[in-house]
PDB file of N, CA, C and O in Angstrom, chain B, residues numbered from 101:
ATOM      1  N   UNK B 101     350.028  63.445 180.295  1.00  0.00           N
ATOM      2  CA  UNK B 101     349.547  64.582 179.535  1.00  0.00           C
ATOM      3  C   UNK B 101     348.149  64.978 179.983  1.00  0.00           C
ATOM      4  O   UNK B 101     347.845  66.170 179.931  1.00  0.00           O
ATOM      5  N   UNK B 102     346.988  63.783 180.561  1.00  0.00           N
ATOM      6  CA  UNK B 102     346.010  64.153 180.909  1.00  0.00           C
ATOM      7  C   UNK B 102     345.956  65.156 182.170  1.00  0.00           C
ATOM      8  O   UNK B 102     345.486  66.294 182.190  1.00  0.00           O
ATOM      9  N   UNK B 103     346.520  64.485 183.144  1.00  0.00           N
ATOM     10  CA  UNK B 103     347.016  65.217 184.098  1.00  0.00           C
ATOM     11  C   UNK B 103     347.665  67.013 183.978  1.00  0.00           C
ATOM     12  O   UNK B 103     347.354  67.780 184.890  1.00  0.00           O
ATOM     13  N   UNK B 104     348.358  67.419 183.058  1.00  0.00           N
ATOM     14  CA  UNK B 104     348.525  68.625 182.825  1.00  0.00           C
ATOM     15  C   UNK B 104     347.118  69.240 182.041  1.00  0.00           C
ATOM     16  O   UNK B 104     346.707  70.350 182.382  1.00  0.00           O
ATOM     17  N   UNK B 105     346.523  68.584 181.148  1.00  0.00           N
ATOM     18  CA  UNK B 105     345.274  69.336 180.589  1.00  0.00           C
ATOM     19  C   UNK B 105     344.465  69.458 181.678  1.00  0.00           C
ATOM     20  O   UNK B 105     344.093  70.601 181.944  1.00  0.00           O
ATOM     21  N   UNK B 106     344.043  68.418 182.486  1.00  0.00           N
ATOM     22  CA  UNK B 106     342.853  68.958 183.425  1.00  0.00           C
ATOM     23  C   UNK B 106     343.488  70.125 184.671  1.00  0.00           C
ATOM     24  O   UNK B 106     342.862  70.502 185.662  1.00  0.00           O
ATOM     25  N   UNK B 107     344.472  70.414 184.392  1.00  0.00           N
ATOM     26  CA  UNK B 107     345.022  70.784 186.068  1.00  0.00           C
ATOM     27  C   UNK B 107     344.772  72.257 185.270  1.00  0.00           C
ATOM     28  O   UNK B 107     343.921  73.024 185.720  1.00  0.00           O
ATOM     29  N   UNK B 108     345.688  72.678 183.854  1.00  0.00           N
ATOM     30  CA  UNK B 108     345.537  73.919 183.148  1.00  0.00           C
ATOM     31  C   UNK B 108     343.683  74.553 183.093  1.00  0.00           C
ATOM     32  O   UNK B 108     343.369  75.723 183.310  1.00  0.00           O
ATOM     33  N   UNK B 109     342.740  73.469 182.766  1.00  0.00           N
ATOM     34  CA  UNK B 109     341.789  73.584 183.166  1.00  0.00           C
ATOM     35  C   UNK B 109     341.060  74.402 184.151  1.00  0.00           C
ATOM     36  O   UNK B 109     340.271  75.345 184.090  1.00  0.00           O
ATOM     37  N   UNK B 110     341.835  73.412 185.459  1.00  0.00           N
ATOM     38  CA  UNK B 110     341.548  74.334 186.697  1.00  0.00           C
ATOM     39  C   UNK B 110     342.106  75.185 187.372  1.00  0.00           C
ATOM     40  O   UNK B 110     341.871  75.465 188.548  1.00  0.00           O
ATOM     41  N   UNK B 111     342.869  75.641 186.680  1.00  0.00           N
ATOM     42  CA  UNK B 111     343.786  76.871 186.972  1.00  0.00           C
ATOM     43  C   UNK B 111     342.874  77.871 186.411  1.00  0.00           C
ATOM     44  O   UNK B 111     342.742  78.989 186.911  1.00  0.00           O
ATOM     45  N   UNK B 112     342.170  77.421 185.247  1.00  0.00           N
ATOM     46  CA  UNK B 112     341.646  78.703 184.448  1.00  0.00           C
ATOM     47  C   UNK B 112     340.155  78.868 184.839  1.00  0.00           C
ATOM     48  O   UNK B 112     339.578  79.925 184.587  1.00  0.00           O
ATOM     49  N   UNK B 113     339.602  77.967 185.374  1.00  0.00           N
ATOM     50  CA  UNK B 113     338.675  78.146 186.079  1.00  0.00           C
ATOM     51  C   UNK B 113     338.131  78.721 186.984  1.00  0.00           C
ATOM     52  O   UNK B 113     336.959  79.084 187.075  1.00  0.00           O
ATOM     53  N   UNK B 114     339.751  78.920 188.348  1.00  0.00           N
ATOM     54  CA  UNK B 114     340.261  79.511 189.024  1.00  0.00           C
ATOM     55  C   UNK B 114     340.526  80.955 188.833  1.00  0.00           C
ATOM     56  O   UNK B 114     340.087  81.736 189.678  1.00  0.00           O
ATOM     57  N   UNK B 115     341.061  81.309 188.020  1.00  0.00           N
ATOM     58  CA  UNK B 115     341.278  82.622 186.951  1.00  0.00           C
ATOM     59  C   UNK B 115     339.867  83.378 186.902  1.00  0.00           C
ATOM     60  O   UNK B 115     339.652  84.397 187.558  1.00  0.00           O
ATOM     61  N   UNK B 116     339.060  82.859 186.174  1.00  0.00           N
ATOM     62  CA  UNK B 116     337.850  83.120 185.960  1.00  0.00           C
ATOM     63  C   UNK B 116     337.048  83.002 187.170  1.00  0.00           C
ATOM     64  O   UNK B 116     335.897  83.225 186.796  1.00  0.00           O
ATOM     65  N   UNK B 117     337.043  82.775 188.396  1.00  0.00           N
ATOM     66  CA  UNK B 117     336.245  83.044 189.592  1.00  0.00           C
ATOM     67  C   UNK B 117     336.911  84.347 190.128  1.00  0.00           C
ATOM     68  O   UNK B 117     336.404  85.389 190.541  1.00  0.00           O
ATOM     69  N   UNK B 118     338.063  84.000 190.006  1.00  0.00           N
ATOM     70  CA  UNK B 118     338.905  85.295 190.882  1.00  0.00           C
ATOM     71  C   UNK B 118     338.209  86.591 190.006  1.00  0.00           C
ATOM     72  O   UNK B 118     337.473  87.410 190.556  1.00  0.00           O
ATOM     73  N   UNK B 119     338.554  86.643 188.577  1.00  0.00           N
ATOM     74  CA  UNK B 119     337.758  88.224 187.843  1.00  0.00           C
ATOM     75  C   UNK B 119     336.614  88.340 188.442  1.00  0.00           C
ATOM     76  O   UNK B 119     336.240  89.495 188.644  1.00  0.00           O
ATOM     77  N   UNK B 120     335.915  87.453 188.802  1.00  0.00           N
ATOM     78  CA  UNK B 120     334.128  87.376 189.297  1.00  0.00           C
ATOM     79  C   UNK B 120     333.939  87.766 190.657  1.00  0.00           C
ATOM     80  O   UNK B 120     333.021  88.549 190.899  1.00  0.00           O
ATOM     81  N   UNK B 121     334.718  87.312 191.657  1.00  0.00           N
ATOM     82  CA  UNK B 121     334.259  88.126 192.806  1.00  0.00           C
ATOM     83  C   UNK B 121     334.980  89.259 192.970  1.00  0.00           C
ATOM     84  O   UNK B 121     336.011  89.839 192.629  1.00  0.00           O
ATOM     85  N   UNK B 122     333.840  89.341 193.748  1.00  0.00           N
ATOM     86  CA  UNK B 122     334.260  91.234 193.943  1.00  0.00           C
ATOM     87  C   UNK B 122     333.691  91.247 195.593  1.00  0.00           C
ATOM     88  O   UNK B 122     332.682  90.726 196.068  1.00  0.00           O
ATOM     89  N   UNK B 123     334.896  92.155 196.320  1.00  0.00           N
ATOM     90  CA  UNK B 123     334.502  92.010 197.805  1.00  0.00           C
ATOM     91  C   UNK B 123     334.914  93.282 197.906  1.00  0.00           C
ATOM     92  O   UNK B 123     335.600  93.920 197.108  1.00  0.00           O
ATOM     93  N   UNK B 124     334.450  93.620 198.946  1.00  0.00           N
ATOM     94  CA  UNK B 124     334.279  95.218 199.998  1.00  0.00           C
ATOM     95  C   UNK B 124     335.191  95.467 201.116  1.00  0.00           C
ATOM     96  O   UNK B 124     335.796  94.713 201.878  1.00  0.00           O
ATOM     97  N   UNK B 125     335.141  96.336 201.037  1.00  0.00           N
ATOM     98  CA  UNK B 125     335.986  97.318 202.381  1.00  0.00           C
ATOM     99  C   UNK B 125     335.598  98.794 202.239  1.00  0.00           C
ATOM    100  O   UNK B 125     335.149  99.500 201.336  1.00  0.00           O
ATOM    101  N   UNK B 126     335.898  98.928 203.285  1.00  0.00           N
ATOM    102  CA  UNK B 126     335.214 100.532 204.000  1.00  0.00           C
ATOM    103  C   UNK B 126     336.080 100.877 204.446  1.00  0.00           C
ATOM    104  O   UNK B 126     337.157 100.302 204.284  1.00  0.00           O
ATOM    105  N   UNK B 127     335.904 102.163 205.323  1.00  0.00           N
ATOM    106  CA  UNK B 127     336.850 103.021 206.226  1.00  0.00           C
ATOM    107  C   UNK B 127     335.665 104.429 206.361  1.00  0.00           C
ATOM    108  O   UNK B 127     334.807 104.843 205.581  1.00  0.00           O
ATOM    109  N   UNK B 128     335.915 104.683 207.130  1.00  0.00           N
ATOM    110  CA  UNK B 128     335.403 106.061 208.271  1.00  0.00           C
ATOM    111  C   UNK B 128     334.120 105.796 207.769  1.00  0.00           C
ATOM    112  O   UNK B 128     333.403 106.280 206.894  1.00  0.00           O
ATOM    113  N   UNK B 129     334.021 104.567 208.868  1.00  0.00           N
ATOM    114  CA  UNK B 129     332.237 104.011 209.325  1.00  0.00           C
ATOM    115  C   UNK B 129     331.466 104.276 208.198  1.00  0.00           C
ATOM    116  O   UNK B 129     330.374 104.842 208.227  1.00  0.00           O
ATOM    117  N   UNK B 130     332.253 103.709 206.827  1.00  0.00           N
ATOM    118  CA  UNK B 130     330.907 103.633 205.512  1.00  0.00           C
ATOM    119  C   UNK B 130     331.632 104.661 205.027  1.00  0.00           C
ATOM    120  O   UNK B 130     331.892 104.275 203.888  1.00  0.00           O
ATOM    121  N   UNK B 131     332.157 105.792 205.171  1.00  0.00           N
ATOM    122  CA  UNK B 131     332.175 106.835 204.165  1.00  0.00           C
ATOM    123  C   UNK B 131     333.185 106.714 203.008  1.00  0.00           C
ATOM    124  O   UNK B 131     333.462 107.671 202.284  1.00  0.00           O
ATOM    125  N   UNK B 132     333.658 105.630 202.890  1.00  0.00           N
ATOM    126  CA  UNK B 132     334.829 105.390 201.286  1.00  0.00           C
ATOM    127  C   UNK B 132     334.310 103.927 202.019  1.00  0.00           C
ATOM    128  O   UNK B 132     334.162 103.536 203.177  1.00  0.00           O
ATOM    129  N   UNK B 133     334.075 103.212 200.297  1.00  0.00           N
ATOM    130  CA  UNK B 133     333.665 101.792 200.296  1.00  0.00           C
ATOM    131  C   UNK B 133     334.245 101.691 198.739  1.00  0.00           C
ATOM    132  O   UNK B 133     333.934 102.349 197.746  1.00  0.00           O
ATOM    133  N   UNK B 134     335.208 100.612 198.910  1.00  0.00           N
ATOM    134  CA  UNK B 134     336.052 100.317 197.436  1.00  0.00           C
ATOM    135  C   UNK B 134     335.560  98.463 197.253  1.00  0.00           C
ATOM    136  O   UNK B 134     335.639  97.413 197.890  1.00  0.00           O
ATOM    137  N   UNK B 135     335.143  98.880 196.202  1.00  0.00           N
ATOM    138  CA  UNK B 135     334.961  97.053 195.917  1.00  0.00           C
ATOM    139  C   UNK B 135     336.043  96.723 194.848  1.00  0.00           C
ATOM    140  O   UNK B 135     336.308  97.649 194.083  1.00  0.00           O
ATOM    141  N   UNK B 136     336.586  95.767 194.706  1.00  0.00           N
ATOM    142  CA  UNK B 136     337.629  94.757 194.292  1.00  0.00           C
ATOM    143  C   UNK B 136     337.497  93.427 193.828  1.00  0.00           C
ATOM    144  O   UNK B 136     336.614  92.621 194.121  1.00  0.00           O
ATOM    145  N   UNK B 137     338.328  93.303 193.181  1.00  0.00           N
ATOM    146  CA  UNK B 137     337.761  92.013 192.120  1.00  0.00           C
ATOM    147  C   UNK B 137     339.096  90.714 193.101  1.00  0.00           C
ATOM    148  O   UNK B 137     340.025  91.195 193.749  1.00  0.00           O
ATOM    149  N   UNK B 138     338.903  89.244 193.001  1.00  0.00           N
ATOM    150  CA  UNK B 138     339.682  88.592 193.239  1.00  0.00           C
ATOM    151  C   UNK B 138     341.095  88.749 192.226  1.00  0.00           C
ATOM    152  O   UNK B 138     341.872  87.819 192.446  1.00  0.00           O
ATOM    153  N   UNK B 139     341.559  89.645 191.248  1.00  0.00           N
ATOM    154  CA  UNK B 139     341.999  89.851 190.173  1.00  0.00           C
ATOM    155  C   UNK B 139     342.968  91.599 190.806  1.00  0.00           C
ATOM    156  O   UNK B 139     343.779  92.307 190.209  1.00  0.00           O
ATOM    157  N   UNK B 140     342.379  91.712 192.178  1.00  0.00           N
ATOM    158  CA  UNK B 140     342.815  92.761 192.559  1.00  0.00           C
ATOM    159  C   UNK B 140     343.040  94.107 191.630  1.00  0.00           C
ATOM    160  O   UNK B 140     344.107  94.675 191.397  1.00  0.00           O
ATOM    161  N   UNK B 141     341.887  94.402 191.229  1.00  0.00           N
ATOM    162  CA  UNK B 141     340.993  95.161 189.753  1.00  0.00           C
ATOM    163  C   UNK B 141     339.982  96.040 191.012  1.00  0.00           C
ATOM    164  O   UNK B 141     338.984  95.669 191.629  1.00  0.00           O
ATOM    165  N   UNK B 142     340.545  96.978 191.031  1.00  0.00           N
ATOM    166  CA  UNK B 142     339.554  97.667 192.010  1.00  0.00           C
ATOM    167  C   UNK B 142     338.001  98.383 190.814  1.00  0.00           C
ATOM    168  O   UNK B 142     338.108  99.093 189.814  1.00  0.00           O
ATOM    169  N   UNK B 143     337.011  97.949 191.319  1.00  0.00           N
ATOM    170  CA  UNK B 143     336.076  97.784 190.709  1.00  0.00           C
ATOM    171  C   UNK B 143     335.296  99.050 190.732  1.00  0.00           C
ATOM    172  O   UNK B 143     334.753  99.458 189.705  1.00  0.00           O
ATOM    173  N   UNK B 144     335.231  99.598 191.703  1.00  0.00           N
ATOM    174  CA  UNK B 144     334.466 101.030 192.556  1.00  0.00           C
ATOM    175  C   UNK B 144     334.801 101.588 193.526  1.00  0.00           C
ATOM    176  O   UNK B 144     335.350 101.105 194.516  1.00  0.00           O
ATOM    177  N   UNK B 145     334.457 102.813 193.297  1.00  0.00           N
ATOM    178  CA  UNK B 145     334.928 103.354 194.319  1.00  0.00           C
ATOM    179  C   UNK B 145     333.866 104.412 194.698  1.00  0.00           C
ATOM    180  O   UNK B 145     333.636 105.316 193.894  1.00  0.00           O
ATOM    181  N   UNK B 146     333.010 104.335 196.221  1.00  0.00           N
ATOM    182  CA  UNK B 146     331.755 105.014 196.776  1.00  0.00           C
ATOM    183  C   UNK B 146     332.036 105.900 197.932  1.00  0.00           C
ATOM    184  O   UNK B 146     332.114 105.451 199.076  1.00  0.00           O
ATOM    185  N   UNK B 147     332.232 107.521 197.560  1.00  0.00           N
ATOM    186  CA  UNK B 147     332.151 108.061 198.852  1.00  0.00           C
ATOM    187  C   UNK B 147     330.357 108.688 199.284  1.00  0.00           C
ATOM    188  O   UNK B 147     329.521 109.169 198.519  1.00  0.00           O
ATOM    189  N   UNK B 148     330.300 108.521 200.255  1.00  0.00           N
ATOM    190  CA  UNK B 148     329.259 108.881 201.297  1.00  0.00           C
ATOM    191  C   UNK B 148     329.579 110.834 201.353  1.00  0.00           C
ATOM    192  O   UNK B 148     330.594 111.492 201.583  1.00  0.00           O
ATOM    193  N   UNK B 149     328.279 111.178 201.049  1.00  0.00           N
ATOM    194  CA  UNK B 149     329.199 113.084 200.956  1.00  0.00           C
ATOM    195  C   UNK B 149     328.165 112.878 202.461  1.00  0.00           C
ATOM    196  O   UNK B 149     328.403 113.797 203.243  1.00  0.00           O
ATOM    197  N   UNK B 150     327.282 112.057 202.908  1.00  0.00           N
ATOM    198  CA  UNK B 150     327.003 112.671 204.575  1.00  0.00           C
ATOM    199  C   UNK B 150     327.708 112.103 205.185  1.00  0.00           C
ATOM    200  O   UNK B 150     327.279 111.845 206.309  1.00  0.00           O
ATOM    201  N   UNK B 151     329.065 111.612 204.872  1.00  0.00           N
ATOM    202  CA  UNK B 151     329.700 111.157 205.865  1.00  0.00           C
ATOM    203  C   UNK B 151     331.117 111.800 206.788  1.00  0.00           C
ATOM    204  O   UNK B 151     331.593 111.965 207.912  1.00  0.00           O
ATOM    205  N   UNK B 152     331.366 112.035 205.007  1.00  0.00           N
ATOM    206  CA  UNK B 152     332.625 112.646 204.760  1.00  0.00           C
ATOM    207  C   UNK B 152     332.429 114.323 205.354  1.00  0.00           C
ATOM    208  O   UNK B 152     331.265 114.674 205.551  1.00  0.00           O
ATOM    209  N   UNK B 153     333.540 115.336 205.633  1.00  0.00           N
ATOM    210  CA  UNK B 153     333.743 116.936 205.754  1.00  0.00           C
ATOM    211  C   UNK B 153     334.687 116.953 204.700  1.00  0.00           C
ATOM    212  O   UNK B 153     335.860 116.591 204.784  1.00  0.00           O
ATOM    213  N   UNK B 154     334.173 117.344 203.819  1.00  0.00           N
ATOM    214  CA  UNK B 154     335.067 118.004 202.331  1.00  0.00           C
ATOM    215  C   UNK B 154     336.466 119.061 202.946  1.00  0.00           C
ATOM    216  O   UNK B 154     337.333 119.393 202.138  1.00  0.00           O
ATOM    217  N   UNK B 155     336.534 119.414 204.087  1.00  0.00           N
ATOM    218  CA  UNK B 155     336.854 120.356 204.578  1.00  0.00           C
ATOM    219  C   UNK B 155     338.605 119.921 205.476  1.00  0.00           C
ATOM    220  O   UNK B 155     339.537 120.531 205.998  1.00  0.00           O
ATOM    221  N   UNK B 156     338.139 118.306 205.145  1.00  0.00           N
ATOM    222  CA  UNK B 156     339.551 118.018 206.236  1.00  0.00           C
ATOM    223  C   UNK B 156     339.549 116.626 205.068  1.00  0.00           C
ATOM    224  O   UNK B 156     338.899 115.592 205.216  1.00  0.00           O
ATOM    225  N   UNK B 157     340.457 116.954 203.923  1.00  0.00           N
ATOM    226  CA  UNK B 157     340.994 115.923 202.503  1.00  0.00           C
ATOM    227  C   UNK B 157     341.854 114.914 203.676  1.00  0.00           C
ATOM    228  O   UNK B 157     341.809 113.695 203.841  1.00  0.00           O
ATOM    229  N   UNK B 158     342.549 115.864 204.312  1.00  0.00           N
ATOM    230  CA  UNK B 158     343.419 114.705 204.650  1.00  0.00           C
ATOM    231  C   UNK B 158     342.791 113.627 205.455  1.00  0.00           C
ATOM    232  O   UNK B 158     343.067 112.447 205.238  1.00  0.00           O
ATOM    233  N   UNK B 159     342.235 113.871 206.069  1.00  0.00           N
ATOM    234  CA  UNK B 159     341.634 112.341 206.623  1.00  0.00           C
ATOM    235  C   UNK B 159     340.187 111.741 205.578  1.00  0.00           C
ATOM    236  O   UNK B 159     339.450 110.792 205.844  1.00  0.00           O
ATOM    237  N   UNK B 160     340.134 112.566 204.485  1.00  0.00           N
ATOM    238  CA  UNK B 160     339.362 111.562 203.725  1.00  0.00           C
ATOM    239  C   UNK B 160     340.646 110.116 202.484  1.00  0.00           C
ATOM    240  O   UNK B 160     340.621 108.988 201.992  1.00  0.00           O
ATOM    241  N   UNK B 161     341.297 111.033 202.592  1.00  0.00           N
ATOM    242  CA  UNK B 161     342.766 110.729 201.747  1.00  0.00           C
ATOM    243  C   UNK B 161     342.888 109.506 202.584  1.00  0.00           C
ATOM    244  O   UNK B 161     342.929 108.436 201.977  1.00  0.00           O
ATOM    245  N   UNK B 162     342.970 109.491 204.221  1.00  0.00           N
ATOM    246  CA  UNK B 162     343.640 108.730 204.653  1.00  0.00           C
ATOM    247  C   UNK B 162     342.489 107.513 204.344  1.00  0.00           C
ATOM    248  O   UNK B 162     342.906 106.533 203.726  1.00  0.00           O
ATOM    249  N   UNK B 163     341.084 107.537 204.743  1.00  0.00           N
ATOM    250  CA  UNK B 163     340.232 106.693 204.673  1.00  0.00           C
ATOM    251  C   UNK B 163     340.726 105.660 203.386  1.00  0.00           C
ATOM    252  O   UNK B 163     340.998 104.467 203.249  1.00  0.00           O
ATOM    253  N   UNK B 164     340.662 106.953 202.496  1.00  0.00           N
ATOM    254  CA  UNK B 164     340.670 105.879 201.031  1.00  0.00           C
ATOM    255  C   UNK B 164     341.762 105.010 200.861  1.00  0.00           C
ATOM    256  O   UNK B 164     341.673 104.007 200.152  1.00  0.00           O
ATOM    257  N   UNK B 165     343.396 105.512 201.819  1.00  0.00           N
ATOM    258  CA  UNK B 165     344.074 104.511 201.919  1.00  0.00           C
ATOM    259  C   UNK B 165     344.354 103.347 202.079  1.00  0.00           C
ATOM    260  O   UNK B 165     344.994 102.481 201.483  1.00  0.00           O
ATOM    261  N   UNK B 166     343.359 103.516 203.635  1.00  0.00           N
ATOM    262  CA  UNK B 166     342.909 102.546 204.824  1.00  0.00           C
ATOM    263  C   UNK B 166     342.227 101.670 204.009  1.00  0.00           C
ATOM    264  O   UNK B 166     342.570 100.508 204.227  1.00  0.00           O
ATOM    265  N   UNK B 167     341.007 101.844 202.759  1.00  0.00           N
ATOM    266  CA  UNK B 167     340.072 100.860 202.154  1.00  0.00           C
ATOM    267  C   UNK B 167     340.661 100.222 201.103  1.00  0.00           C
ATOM    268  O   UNK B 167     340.284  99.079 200.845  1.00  0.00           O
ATOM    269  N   UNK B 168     341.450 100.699 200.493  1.00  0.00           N
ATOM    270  CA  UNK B 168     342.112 100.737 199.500  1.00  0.00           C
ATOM    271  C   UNK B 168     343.309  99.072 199.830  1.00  0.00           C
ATOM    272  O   UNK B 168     343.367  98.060 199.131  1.00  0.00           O
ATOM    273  N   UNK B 169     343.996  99.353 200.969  1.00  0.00           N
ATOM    274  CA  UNK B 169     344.465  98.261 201.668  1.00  0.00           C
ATOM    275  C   UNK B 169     343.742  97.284 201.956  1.00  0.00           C
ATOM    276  O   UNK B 169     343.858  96.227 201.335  1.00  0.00           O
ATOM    277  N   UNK B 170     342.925  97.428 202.873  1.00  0.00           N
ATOM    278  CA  UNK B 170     342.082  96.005 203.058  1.00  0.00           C
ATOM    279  C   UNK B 170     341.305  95.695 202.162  1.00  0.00           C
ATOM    280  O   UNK B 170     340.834  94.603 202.482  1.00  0.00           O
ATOM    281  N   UNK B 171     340.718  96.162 200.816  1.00  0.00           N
ATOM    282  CA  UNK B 171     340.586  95.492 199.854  1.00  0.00           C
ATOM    283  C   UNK B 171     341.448  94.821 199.141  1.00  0.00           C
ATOM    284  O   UNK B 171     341.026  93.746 198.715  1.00  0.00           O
ATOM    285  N   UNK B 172     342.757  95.168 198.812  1.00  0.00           N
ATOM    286  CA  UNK B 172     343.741  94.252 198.369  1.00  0.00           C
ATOM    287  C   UNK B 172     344.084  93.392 199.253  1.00  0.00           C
ATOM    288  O   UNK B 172     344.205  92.278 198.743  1.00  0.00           O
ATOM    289  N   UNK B 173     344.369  93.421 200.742  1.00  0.00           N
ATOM    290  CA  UNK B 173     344.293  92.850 201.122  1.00  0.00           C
ATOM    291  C   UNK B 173     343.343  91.138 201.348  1.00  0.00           C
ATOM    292  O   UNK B 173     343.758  89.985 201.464  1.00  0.00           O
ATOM    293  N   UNK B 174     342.127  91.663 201.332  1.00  0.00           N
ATOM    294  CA  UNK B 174     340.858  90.688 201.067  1.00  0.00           C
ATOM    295  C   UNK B 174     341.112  90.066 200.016  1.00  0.00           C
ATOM    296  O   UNK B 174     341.194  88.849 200.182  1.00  0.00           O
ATOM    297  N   UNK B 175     341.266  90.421 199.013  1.00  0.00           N
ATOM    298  CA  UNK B 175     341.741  89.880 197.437  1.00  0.00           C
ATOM    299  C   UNK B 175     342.410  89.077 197.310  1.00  0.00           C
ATOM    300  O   UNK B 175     342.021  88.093 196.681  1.00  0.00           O
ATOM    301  N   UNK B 176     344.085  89.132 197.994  1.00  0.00           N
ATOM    302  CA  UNK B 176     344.733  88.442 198.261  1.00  0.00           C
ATOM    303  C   UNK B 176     344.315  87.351 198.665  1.00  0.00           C
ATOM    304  O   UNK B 176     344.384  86.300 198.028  1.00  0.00           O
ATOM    305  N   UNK B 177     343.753  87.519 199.967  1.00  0.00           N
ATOM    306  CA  UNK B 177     343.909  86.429 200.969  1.00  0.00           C
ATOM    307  C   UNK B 177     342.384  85.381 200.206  1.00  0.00           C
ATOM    308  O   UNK B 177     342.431  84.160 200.358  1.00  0.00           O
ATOM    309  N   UNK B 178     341.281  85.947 199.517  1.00  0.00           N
ATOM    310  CA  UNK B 178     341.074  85.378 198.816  1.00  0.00           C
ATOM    311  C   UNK B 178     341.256  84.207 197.462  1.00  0.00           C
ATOM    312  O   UNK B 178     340.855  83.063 197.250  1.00  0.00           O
ATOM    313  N   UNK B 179     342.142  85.276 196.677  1.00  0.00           N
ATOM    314  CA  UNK B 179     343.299  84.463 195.686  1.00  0.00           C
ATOM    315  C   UNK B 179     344.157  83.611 196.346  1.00  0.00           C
ATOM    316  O   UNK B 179     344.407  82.713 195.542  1.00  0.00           O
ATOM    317  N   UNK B 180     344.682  83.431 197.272  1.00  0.00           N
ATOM    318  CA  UNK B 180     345.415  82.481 198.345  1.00  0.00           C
ATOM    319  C   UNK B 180     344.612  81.360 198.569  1.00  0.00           C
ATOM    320  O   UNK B 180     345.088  80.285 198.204  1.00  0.00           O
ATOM    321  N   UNK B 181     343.352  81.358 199.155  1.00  0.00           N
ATOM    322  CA  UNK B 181     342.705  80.505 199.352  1.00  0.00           C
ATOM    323  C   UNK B 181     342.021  79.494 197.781  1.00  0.00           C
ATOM    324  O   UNK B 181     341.556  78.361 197.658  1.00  0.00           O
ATOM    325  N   UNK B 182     342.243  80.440 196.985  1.00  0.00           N
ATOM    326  CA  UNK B 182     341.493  79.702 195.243  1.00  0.00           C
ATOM    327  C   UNK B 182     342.510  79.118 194.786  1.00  0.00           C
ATOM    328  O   UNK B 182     342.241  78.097 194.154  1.00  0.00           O
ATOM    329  N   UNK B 183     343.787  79.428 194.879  1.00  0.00           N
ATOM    330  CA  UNK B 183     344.952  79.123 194.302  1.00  0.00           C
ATOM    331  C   UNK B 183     345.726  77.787 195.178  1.00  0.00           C
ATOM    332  O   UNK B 183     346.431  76.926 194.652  1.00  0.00           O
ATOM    333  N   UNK B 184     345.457  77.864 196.306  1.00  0.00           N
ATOM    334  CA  UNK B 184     346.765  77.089 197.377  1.00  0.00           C
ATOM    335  C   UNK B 184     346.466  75.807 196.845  1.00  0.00           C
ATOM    336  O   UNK B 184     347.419  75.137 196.447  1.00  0.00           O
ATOM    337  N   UNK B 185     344.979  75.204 196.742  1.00  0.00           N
ATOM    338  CA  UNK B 185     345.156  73.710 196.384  1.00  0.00           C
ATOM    339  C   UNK B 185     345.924  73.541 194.882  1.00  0.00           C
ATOM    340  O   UNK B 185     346.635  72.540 194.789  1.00  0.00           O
ATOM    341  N   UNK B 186     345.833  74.548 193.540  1.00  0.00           N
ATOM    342  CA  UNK B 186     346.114  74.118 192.385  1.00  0.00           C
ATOM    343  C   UNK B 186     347.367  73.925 192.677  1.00  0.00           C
ATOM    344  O   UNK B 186     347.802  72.811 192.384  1.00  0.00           O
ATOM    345  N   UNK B 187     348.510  75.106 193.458  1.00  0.00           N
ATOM    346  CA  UNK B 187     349.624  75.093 193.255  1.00  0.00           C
ATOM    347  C   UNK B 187     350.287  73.829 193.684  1.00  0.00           C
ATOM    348  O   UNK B 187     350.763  73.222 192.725  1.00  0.00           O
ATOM    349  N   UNK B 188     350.432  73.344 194.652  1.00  0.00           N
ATOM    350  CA  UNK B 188     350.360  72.067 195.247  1.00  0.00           C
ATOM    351  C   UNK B 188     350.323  71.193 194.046  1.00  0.00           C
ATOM    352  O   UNK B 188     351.338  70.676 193.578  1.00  0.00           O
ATOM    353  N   UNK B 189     349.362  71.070 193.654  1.00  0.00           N
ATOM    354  CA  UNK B 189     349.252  69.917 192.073  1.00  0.00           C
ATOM    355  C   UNK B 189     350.128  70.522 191.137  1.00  0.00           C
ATOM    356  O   UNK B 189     350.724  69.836 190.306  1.00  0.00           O
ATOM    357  N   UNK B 190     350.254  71.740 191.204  1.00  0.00           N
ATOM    358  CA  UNK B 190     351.655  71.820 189.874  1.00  0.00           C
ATOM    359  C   UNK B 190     352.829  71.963 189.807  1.00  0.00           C
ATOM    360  O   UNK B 190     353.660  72.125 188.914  1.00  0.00           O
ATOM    361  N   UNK B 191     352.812  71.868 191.119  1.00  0.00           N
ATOM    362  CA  UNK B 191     354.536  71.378 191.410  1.00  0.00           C
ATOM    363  C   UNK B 191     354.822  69.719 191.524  1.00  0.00           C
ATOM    364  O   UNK B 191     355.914  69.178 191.348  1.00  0.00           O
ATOM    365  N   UNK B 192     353.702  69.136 191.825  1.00  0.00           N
ATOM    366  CA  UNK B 192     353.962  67.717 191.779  1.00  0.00           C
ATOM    367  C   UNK B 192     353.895  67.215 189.763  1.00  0.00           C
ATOM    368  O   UNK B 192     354.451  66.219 189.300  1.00  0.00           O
ATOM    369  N   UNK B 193     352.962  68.373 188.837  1.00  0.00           N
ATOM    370  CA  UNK B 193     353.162  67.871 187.494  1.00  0.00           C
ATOM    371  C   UNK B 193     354.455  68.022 186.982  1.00  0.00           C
ATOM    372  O   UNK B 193     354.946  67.343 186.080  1.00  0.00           O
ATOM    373  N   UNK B 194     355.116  69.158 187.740  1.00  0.00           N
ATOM    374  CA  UNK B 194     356.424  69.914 187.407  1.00  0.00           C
ATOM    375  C   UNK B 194     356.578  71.117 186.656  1.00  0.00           C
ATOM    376  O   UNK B 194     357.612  71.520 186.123  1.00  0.00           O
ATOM    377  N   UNK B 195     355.346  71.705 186.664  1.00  0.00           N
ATOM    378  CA  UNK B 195     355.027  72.865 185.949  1.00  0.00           C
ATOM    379  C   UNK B 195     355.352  74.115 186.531  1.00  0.00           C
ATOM    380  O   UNK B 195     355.089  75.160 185.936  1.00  0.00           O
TER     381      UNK B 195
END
């Protein structure tokens, strides 16, 4: 039983780092910058107006795609890395 309380523990501990970071991605050299939570909670979203031409959406559209991805992306592969050791332990509790 101890063994399941401390592991629930660090699962939630885990939980609670992931809401806390928050990481970046860009697209068209700075001009859309989306930050993201490990919770994959997109946090912000920053366009650059000297970066951007209001004048051509579609490739600002596409930018925000492009950032939009590799922030979830990042997130992921973040949450992957916070998570891989717990899971491991909770399949051996049987949880």
């Amino acid at each position: 039983m101890f063994d399941k309380a401390k592991m629930a523990m660090q699962v939630r501990k885990a939980q609670k780092e992931l809401a806390n970071e928050i990481m970046e991605a860009e697209a068209g050299d700075g001009a859309v910058k989306i930050r993201i939570t490990g919770e994959q909670k997109i946090k912000k979203v920053v366009l650059d107006p000297e970066k951007i031409d209001f004048d051509d959406m579609p490739e600002l559209e596409r930018w925000i795609e492009s950032a939009i991805k590799e922030a979830i992306t990042k997130s992921q592969q973040f949450a992957t890395e916070k998570m891989k050791p717990l899971m491991g332990a909770l399949g051996k509790l049987g949880l």
